[in-house]
N, C-alpha and C positions, 0 to 999 in steps of 0.2 A: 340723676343730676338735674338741678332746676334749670329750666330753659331761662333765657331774657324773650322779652317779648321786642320784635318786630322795631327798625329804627323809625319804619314810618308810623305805626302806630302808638310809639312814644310820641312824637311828634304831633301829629293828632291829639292826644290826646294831653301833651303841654298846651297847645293852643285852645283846647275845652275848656281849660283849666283857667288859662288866662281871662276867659270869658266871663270864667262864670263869678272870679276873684270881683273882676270888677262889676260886675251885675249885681255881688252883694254887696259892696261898696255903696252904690247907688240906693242900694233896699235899706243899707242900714242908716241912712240920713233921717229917712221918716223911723227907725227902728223905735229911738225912746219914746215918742207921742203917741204909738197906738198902746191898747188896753193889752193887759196879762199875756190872756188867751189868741192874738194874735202874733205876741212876740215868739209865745213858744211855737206857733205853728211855722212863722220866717224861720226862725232857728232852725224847727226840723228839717225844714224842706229844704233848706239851703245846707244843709249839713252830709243830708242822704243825696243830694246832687251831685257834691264833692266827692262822696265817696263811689258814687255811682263812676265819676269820670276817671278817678284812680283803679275800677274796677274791685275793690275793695267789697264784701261779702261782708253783710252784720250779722253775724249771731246771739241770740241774747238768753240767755238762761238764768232760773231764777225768778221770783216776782217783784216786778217795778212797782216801785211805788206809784201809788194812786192819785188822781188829782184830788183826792178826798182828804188826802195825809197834810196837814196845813205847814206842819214844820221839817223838811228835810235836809241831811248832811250828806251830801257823797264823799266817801274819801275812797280814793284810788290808788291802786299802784300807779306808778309811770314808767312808760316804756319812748315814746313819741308824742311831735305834738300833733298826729293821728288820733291821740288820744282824744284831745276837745272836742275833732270833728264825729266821733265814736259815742260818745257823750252825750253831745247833741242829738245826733240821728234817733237814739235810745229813749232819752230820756231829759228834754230839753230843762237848758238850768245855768244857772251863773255860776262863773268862776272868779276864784284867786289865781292872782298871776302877778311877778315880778315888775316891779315900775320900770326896767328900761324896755319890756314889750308894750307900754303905751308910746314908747318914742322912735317903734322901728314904721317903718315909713308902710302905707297902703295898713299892714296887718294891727299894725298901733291903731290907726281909724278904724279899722272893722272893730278891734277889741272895743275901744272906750264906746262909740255908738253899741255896742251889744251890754251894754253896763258892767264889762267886767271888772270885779275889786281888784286896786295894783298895789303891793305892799313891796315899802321900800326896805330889800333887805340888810342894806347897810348900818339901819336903823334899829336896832332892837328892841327900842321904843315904840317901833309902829307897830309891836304885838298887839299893845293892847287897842289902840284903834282900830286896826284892820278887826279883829274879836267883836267889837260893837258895833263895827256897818256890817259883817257877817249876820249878827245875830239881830239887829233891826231886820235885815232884808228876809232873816228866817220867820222872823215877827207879823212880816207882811204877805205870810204865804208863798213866798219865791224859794225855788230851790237854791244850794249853793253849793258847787265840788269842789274838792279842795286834795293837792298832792303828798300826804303827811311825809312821802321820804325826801321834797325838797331836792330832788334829780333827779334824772332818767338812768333808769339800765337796759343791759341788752335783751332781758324777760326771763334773764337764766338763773335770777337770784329775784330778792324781796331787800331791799335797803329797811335801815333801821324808821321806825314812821317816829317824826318829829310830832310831841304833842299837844304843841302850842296854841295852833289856829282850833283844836278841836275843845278848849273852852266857849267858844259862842254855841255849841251846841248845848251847852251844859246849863249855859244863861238863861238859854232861846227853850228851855226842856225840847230839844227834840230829837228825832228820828237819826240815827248815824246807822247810813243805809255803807256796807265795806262793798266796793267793787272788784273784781277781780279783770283785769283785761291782758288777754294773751293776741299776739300775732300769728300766725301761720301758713306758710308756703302753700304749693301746691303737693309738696308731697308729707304735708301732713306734719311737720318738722317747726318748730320754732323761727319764725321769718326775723334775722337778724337783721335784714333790709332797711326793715319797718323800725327799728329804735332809730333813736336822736341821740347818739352817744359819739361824742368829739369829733362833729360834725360840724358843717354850715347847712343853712337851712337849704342850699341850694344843693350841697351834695344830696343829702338826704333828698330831699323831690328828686333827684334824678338815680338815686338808688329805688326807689317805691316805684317809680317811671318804666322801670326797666323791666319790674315781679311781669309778670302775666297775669298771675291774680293774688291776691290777700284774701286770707279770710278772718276777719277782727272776730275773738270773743269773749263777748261782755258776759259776765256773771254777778246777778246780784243777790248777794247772802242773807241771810237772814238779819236783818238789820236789829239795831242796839238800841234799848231804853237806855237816856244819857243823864236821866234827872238827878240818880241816887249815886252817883257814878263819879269818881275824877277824870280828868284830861288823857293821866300816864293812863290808868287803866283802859280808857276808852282806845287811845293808841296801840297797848298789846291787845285786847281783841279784835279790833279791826286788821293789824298786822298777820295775826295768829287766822283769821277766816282767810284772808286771801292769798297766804301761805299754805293755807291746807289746800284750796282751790285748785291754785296752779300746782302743787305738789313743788313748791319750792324751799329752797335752804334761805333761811334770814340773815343779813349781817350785818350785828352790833357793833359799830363801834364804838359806839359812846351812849353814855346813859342819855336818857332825856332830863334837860333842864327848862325852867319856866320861860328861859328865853330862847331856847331853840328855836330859829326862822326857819321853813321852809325857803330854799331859794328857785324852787321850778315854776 
C-alpha cells in the first residue's frame, strides 16, 4: 500500500514551493528581454526546482531533440498540469494553453511572461490564428508543445488527439517530435495522484503534497516528417506512437474535424 508522506514534510515542502512560485514570478519580469538561450536555461532551471521540491523524479527516454533541429512540434499526451513543469525540465519550449489560464491570478503572470500562446476556445475561429503565431514562432527557431487530446486523463487511457493546432507544423515543415508521459507511484503503479481530472488545482497540489515520491516519464519517439503529410494523419501517428508507448487503449469519440479546438 502507498504510504503518504509526513504532515510536517508536506508542509515544508508547501512553503518551498510557495517560495519558489514567487522567485519565478520575479525571474519572469526580465523573462521576455533576455536572448533564446537564456530563456530556455530560466525555464529549465526553474522547472527541475519545482519538481525538485514536489520530490518528483525525471525520467527521460528516447532522443530529444537537438538545439540544432531549427523547427520543433511537441505534442503530448495529458495527464496533469505536472505536465508543463516535466516539459520544461526536459526539454525547454513554449506552449498552447486556454485563454482563461492568462487570467488565473500569480500562474496567468508566470504563463504570459513565459510567452505562452492562449487560444480562445470558445472561438473556433481562433484556429486559424493561434496555427500562424504557432508556426512563426516555429519559424523562428523556438520550440512549441502542444496537448492534441484538448484534456487530461487519469494515464489509464489515450483520449482521441484533436488535429487542428497540428497544421502549423505542416506550414512551418517541421519536426512533430510525439511525447509519451506516464506518472508513477513508489511502487511502480500508475500515480493517479498526479492527474488533474475534476479537480481544483488546490486539491490536486495537495494530492501530489502527500505521494512521498513521483517518478515522471517522458519518452520521446521517433519524431514525424510533417511536410508531405495532413493534420488528420499527423494526429493518428502521433496518437498511434504514444499509445504503443504507454501500452494504452485510445478513445474515439468523434472523428476529427477542421475545427476541433483542443481546450487543455
Amino acid at each position: 500500500m502507498q504510504k503518504e508522506a509526513p504532515s510536517l514534510l508536506r508542509f515544508i515542502r508547501f512553503i518551498r514551493l510557495l517560495s519558489h512560485v514567487v522567485s519565478g514570478l520575479l525571474k519572469s519580469i526580465v523573462y521576455p528581454y533576455v536572448p533564446l538561450h537564456i530563456q530556455r536555461q530560466m525555464m529549465q532551471h526553474w522547472a527541475t526546482g519545482l519538481l525538485a521540491i514536489l520530490n518528483i523524479k525525471l525520467n527521460c527516454h528516447g532522443k530529444l531533440p537537438s538545439m540544432e533541429v531549427p523547427r520543433v512540434l511537441l505534442a503530448a499526451n495529458h495527464v496533469s498540469w505536472l505536465d508543463v513543469c516535466v516539459l520544461m525540465a526536459a526539454c525547454p519550449t513554449r506552449f498552447v494553453a486556454k485563454a482563461e489560464i492568462s487570467r488565473w491570478p500569480i500562474l496567468g503572470t508566470l504563463c504570459r511572461n513565459a510567452n505562452t500562446l492562449f487560444i480562445e476556445r470558445s472561438k473556433r475561429s481562433d484556429t486559424i490564428r493561434i496555427n500562424q503565431q504557432i508556426s512563426d514562432v516555429l519559424e523562428a527557431s523556438e520550440r512549441v508543445a502542444v496537448f492534441p487530446e484538448g484534456t487530461t486523463t487519469n494515464g489509464k487511457q489515450l483520449n482521441h488527439f484533436h488535429a487542428s493546432l497540428l497544421q502549423s507544423a505542416i506550414t512551418a515543415d517541421a519536426l512533430l517530435y510525439p511525447v509519451a508521459i506516464c506518472y508513477r507511484n513508489t511502487l511502480g503503479g500508475i500515480c493517479e495522484e498526479a492527474a488533474y481530472v475534476d479537480s481544483s488545482l488546490i486539491m490536486s497540489l495537495q494530492a501530489i503534497l502527500c505521494q512521498t515520491s513521483i517518478t515522471a516519464e517522458l519518452t520521446f519517439t521517433e519524431p514525424i516528417q510533417c511536410g508531405m503529410k495532413n493534420r488528420r494523419e499527423l494526429a493518428r501517428l502521433a496518437e498511434k506512437a504514444i499509445a504503443d508507448t504507454l501500452s494504452l487503449p485510445i478513445s474515439h469519440k468523434q472523428t476529427g474535424k477542421p475545427s476541433d479546438l483542443p481546450i487543455g
